[in-house]
N, C-alpha and C positions, 0 to 999 in steps of 0.2 A: 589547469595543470600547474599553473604556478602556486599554487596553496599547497597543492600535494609536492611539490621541489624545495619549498620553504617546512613542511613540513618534516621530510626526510633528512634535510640539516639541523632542524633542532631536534626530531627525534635521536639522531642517528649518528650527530657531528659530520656530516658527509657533504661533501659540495658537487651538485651535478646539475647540468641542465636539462631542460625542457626535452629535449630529442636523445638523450640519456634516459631518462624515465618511460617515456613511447617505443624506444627499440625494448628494454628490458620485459616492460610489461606484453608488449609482441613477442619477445622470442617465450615468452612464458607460456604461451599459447591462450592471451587477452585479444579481442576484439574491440575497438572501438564502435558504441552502438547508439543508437537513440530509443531507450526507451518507449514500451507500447504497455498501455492498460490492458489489463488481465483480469477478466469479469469472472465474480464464481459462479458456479449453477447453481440454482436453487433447490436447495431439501427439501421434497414434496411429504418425508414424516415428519422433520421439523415446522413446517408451515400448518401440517393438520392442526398438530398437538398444539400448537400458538392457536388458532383458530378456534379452537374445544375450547381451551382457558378464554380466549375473549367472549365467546358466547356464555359460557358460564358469567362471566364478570358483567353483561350486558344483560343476563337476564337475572341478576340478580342486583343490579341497577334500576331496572325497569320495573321489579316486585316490590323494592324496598323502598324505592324512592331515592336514591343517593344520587347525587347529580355526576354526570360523567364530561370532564371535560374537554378530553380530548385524544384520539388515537387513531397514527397514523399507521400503516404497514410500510410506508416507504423510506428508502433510507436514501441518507442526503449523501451525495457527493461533493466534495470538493474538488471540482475539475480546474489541475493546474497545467501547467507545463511538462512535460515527461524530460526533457534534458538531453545530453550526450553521457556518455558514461561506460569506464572496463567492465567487459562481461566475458564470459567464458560463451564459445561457441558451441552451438546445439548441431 
């Protein structure tokens, strides 16, 4: 909160504090929340069509001789911390 009080006075010329900022962003109708991971579903046409091109690419690997070196389907996450943070209420 104090990055965002320091930052409204230099954006803004303004001087307020901490519980200045939290009433305003409340009567705004903000919530203070902690952040949750939001996983997407997976596209069963986007995965065929990926899977057709890989099989082509592997069997035209495997006919020509070209060396294949490496191919994952999984995708990496970065699992950090999700935080506290203003959100609009669902």
């Amino acid at each position: 909160m104090k990055r965002l009080v320091n930052w409204i006075e230099k954006e803004f010329n303004l001087k307020c504090c901490r519980e200045s900022v939290r009433k305003t962003l409340k009567n705004l109708g903000l919530s203070w929340k902690k952040a949750r991971k939001l996983l997407n579903k997976a596209n069963s046409k986007k995965r065929a069509e990926f899977l057709a091109t890989l099989q082509s690419l592997l069997d035209d690997a495997l006919h020509n001789g070209h060396l294949l070196i490496f191919i994952d389907e999984a995708h990496i996450h970065l699992d950090t911390d999700e935080g506290y943070g203003w959100s609009i209420p669902r």
